[in-house]
C-alpha positions as CSV (number, residue, x, y, z in Angstrom):
1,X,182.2,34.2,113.6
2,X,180.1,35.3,110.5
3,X,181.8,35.2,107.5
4,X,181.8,38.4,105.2
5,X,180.3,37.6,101.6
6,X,182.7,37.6,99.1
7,X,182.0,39.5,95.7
8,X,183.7,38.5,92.5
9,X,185.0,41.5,90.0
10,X,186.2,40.0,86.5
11,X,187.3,42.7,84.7
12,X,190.1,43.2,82.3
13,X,190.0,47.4,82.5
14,X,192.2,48.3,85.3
15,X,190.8,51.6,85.8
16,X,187.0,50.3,85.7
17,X,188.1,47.8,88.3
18,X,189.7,50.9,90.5
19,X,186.2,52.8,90.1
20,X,184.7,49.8,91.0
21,X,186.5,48.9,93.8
22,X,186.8,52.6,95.3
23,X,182.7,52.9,94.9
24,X,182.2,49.8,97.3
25,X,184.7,51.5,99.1
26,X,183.0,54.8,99.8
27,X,179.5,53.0,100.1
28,X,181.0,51.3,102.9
29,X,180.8,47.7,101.9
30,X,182.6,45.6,104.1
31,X,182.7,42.6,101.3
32,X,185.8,41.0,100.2
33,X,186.2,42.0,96.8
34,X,188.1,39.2,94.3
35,X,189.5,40.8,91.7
36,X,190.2,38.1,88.4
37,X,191.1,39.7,85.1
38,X,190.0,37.5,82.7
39,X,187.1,35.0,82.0
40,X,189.6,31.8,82.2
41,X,190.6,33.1,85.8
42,X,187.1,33.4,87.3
43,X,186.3,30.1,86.3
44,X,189.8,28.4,87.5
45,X,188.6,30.8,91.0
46,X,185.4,29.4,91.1
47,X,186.6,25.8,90.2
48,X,189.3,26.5,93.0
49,X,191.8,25.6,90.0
50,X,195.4,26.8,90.1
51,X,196.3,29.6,92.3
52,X,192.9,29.7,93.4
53,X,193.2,25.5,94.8
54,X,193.7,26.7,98.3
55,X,191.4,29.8,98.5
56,X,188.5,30.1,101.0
57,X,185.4,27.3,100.1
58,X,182.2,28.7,99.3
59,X,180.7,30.7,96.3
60,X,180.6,34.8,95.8
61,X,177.9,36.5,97.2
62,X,177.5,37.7,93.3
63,X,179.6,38.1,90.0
64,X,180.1,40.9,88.7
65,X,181.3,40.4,85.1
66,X,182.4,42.0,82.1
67,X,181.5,41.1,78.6
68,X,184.6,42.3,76.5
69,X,187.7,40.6,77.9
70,X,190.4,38.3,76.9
71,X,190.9,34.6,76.7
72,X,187.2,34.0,77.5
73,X,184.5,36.5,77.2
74,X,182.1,37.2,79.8
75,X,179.2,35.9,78.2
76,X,181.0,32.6,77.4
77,X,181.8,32.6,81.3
78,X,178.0,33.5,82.0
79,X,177.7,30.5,79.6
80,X,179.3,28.4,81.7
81,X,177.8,29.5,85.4
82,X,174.7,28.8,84.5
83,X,174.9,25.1,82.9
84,X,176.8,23.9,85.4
85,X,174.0,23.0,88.6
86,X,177.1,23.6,91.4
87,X,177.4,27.3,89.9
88,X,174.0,28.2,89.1
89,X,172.2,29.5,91.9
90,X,175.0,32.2,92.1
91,X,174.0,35.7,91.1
92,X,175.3,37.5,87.8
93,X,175.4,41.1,86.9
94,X,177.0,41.9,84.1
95,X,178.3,45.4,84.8
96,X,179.7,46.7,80.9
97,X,180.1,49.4,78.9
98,X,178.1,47.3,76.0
99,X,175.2,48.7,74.6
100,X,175.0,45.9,71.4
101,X,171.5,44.8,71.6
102,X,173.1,41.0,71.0
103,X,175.1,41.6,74.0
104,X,171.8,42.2,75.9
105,X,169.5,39.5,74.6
106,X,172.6,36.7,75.0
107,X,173.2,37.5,78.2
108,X,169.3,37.5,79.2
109,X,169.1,34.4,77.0
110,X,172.3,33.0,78.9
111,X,170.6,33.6,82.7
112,X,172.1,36.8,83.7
113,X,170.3,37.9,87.0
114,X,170.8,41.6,86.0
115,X,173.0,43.7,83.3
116,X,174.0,47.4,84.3
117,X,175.9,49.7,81.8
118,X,178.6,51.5,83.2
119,X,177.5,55.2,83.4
120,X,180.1,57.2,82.2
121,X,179.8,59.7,84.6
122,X,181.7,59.2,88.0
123,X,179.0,60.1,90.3
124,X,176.5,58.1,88.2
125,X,179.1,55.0,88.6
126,X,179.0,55.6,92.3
127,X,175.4,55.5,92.4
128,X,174.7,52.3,90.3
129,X,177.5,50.3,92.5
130,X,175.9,51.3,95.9
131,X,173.1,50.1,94.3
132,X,174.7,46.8,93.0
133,X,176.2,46.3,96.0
134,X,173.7,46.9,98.8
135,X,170.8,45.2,96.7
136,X,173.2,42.0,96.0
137,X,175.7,41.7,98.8
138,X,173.3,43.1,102.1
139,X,169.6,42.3,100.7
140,X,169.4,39.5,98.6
141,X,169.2,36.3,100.5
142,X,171.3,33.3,99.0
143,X,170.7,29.9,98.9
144,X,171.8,27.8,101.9
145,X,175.3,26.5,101.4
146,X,175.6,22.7,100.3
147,X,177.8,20.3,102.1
148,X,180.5,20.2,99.0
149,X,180.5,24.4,99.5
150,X,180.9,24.4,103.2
């Protein structure tokens, strides 16, 4: 049995995280979608810390992450993806409503694989996560998983 490619949402905006989730929807993305609300909770679900200890092994397909949220921002969690070598290879979008320059250049400077603004427009939104999606979860090819993944 092939195992559907799980995509992690961190965001802290419950109605971008509806949009979000009802555009994979509607493009017809068959992906589990993990929702985490905050930047400490996607690491403790990537760590398979706390409620996350007993959760299926194995990394998202990608991360889509938001910079403005509590406890830990996203760029702080981007931060921490990329120095740690077990984390690394996974993909990161940053999918925000920032348009700060710093946000942009930190992010780039961090490792971030790609970073989408939000369009504000709904069909607009639809477009770019079809696009998100299909490109990251159905095209891209990830590395092979390691023995401590598997």
């Amino acid at each position: 049995m092939i195992e559907t490619k799980r995509i992690l949402l961190v965001d802290d905006n419950v109605h971008d995280v509806e949009l979000t989730l009802s555009a994979l929807e509607e493009n017809n993305l068959a992906n589990e979608v993990v929702v985490v609300r905050d930047g400490e909770e996607a690491l403790d679900y990537l760590y398979g810390r706390g409620i996350y200890r007993l959760r299926a092994k194995g990394h998202p397909v990608v991360i889509l992450l938001d910079i403005k949220m509590p406890k830990l921002s996203g760029l702080e969690v981007l931060e921490r993806i990329k120095a740690d070598p077990q984390l690394s290879s996974i993909p990161v979008v940053m999918l925000t409503s920032s348009r700060e320059e710093s946000d942009l250049l930190r992010s780039y400077g961090s490792g971030v694989n790609a970073y989408v603004v939000k369009p504000v427009d709904f069909a607009d939104f639809i477009a770019a996560i079809r696009t998100l999606g299909v490109f990251w979860a159905l095209i891209n090819e990830t590395p092979p998983v390691s023995a401590e993944q598997a």
